[in-house]
C-alpha positions in Angstrom: 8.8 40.4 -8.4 9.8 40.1 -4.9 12.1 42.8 -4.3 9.9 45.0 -2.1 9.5 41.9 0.4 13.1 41.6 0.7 15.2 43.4 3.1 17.4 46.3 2.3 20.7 44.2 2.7 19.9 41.5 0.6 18.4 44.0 -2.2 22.0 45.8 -2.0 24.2 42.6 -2.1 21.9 41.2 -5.1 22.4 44.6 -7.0 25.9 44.3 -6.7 26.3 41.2 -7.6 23.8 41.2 -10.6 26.3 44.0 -11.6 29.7 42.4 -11.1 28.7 38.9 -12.4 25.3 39.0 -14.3 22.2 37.9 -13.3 22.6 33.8 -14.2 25.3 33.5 -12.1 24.5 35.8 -8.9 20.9 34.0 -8.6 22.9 30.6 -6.8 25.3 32.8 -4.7 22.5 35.4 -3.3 19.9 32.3 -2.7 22.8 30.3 -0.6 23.9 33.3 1.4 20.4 34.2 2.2 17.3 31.9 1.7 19.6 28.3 2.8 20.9 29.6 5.9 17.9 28.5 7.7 17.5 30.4 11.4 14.8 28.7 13.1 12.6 31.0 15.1 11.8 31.1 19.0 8.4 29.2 18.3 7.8 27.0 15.2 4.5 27.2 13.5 2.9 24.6 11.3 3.4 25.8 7.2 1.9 23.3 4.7 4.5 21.9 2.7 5.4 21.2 -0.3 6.0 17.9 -2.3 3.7 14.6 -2.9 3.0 14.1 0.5 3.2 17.8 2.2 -0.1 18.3 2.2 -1.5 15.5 4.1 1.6 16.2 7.0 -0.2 18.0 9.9 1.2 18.5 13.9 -1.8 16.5 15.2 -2.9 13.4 15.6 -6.7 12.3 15.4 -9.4 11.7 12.6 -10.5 14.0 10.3 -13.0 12.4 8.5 -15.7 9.4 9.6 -15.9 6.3 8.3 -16.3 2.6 9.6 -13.6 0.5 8.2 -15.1 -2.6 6.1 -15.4 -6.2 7.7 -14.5 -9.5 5.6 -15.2 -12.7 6.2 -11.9 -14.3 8.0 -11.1 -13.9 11.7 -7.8 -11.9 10.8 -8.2 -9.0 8.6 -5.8 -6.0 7.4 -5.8 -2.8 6.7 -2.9 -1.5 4.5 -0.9 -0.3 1.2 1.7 -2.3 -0.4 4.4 -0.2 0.7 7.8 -2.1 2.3 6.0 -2.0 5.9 3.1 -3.3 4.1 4.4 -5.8 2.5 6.5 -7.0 5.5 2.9 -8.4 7.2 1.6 -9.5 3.7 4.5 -11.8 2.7 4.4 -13.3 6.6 0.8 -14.1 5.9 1.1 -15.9 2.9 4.3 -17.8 4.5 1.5 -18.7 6.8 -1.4 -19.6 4.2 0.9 -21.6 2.3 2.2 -23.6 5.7 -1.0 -23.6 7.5 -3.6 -22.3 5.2 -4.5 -19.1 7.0 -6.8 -16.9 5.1 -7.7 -13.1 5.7 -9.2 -10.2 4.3 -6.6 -7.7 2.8 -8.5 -4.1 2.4 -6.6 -1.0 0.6 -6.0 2.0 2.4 -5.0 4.7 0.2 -2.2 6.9 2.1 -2.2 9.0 -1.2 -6.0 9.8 -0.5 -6.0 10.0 3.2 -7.8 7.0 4.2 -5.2 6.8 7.3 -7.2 9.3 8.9 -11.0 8.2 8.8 -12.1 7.5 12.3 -12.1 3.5 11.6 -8.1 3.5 10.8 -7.8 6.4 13.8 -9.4 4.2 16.3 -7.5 0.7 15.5 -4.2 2.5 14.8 -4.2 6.3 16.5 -0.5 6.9 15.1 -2.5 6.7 11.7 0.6 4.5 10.1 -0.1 1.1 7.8 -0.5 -1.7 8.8 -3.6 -2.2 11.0 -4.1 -5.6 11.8 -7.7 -6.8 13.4 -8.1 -10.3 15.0 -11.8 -11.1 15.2 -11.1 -14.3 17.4 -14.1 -14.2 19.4 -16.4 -13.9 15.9 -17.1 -10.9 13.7 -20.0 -9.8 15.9 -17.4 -9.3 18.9 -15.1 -6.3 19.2 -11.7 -7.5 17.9 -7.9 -7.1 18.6 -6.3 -4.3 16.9 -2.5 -4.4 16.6 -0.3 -1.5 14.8 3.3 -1.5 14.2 5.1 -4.1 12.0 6.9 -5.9 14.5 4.4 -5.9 16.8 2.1 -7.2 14.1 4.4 -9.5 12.9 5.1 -11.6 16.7 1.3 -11.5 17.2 1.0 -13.1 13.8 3.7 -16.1 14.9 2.7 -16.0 18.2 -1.2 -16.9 17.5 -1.2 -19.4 14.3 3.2 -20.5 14.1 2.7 -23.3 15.8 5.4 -25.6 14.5 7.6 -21.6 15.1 8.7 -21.9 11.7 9.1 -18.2 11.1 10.0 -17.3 15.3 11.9 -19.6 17.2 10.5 -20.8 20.6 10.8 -18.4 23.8 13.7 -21.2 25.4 14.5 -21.0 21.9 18.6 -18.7 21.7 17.7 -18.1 18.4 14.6 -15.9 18.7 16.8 -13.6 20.8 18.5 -13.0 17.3 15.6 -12.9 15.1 14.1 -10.3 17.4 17.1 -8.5 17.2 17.4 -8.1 14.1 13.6 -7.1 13.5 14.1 -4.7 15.7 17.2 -3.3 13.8 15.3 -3.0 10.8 12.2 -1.5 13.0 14.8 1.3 14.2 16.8 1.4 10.7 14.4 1.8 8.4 13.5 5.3 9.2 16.7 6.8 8.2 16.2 4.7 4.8 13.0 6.0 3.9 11.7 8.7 5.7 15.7 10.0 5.6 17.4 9.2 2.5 14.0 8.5 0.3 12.3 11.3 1.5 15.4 13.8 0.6 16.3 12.3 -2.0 12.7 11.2 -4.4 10.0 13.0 -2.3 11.4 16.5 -1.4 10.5 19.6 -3.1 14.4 20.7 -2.8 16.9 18.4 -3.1 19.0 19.7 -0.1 22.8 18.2 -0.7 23.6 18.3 3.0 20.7 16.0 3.7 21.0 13.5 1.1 24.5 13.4 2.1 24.1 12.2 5.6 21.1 9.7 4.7 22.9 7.6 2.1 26.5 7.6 4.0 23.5 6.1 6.9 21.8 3.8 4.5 25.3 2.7 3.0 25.9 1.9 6.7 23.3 -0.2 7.0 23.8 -1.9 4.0 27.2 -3.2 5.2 25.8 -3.8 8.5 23.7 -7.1 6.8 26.4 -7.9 3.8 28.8 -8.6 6.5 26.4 -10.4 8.9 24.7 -12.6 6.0 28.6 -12.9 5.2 29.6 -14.0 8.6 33.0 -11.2 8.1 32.7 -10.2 12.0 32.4 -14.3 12.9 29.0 -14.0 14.6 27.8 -17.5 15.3 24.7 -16.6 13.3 26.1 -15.4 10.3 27.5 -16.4 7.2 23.9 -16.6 6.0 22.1 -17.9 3.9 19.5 -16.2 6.1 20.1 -13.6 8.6 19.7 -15.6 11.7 22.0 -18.4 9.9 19.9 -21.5 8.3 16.5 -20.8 9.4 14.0 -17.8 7.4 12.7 -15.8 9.9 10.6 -12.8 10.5 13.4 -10.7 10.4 13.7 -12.1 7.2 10.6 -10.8 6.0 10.9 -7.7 7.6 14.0 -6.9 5.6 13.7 -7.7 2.3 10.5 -5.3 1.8 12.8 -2.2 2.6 16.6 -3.6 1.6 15.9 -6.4 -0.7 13.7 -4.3 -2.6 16.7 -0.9 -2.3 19.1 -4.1 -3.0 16.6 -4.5 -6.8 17.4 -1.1 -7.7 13.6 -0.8 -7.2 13.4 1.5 -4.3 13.5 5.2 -4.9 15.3 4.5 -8.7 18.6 4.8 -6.0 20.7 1.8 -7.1 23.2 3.2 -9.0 23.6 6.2 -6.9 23.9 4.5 -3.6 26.2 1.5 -5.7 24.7 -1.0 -4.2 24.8 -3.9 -7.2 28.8 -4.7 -6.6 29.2 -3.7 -3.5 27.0 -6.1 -1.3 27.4 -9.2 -2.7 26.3 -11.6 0.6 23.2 -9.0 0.7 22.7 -9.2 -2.9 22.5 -13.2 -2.7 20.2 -13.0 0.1 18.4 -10.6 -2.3 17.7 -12.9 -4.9 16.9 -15.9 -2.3 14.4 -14.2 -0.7 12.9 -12.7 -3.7 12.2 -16.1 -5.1 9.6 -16.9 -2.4 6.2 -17.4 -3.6 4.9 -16.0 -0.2 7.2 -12.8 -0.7 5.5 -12.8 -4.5 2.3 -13.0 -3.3 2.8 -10.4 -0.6 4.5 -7.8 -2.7 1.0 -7.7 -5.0 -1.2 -7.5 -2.2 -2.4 -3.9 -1.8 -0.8 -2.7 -4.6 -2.3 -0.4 -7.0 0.5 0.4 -8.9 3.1 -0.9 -11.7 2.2 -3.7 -14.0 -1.5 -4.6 -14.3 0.0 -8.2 -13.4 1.4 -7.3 -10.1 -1.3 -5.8 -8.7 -4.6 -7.1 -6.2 -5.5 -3.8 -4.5 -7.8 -6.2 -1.9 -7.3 -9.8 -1.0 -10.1 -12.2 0.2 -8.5 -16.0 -0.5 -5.6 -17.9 -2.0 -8.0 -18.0 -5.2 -7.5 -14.5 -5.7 -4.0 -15.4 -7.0 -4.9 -18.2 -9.1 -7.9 -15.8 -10.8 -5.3 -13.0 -11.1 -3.0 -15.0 -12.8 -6.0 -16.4 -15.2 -6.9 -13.4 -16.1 -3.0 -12.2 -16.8 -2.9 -14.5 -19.1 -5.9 -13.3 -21.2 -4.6 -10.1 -21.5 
């Protein structure tokens, strides 16, 4: 059906080869030698692709549709989807609701739908990425403080209500040099997890061997880089666990587990048994199951989730009572 697009070298080569070998086997050889060696043009130009998420890539930043984000009632309100950089600010605000009794307003955006890219998200976040955090500290009439990025979002967080710095150590503090170093590894590592090895690996139309090659041997490399920290096998003073700044839970804490607790679970991109992570890992593994066991990291795992078991989901969040109705009404069904 596509022979008269094709050009006259790779119409003779597939003739040939359809003759010598049959059609069922030449199909792999002719598409390797010809549509997988990839030469990229003088100018690139912007083709919608293919997959789950293809069609909502574009080159360009902005909004494309308007409409006003919603306003709750608490002082600190989020916009965001339960995925792993979601839940990395929803587990820190419970830690901090069940310590200090902070409340906020959770609301859902839907990445799925596009809801990144109504003017409200645009103008708190113009990178169009969950989380968006607004502090309405001067009252909800007032304009508030919009922060964007996880770890950003996160140090704000400790920095404005942690004020016995429970989750970040103090700035004279050695520790929170190591806490902020490792958020910021996972800040910088998480990429190559999930927008590397998840996207070649679940999310791609092709599953391109090359690729998923170099993202897991990456991913398996970061892996080892926290078993043998929360081991303490290259004798860091900090390591040997059971957390990864020694024996206090920090942020980096929370910031992890969301991505590699969760990849740790087998739950992340169905990729435990390929990437072999159950035996392999065992300091991460135990950290794993620690932090899991949080009710703060329970609670923050449902929050803007809209997905899996009817039980582990509250697509919007408004109080602490929202768990206790949840669980009520769990136990009807």
């Amino acid at each position: 059906k596509r022979s008269e697009a094709m050009p006259l070298s790779i119409k003779n080569d597939a003739l040939v080869a359809v003759s010598l070998i049959g059609i069922g086997a030449a199909v792999p050889i002719i598409a390797s030698k010809y549509f997988l060696k990839y030469a990229p043009p003088k100018v690139w130009k912007h083709v919608v692709q293919g997959g789950k998420w293809g069609k909502l890539n574009r080159p360009v930043a902005g909004a494309i549709a308007e409409k006003p984000l919603p306003i709750g009632k608490h002082a600190i309100q989020l916009h965001s989807l339960a995925t792993p950089n979601g839940v990395k600010v929803t587990s820190l605000l419970e830690e901090l609701n069940l310590r200090y009794g902070l409340e906020y307003d959770a609301f859902l955006i839907d990445i799925s739908k596009g809801d990144q890219f109504n003017s409200g998200f645009v103008a708190g976040n113009p990178n169009s990425k969950i989380p968006l955090l607004l502090h309405y500290k001067n009252g909800l009439d007032k304009p508030p403080v919009k922060v964007f990025e996880t770890s950003a979002i996160m140090i704000y967080l400790c920095e404005t209500y942690d004020k016995d710095k429970a989750f970040l150590p103090a700035v004279d503090d050695p520790l929170r040099a190591e806490c902020l170093s490792w958020l910021f590894f996972v800040h910088g590592s998480a990429p190559y997890l999930g927008g590397g090895f998840g996207h070649f690996y679940h999310y791609a139309p092709t599953r391109i061997k090359y690729a998923i090659d170099r993202f897991a041997m990456e991913t398996k490399r970061q892996l080892s880089v926290l078993d043998r920290q929360l081991g303490g096998i290259d004798g860091r003073s900090t390591g040997g666990g059971p957390y990864l700044c020694g024996d206090q839970l920090t942020i980096a804490d929370l910031a992890c587990w969301p991505w590699y607790g969760v990849l740790m679970q087998g739950k992340l991109y169905s990729a435990g048994e390929f990437l072999q992570v159950e035996n392999e890992y065992p300091n991460l593994m135990k950290w794993t199951k620690l932090i899991s066991s949080r009710e703060a990291v329970k609670r923050g795992r449902m929050v803007n989730r809209t997905w899996g078991g009817e039980e582990e989901q509250l697509a919007e969040r408004h109080s602490s009572q929202d768990f206790i109705d949840k669980e009520k009404e769990s136990a009807k069904n």
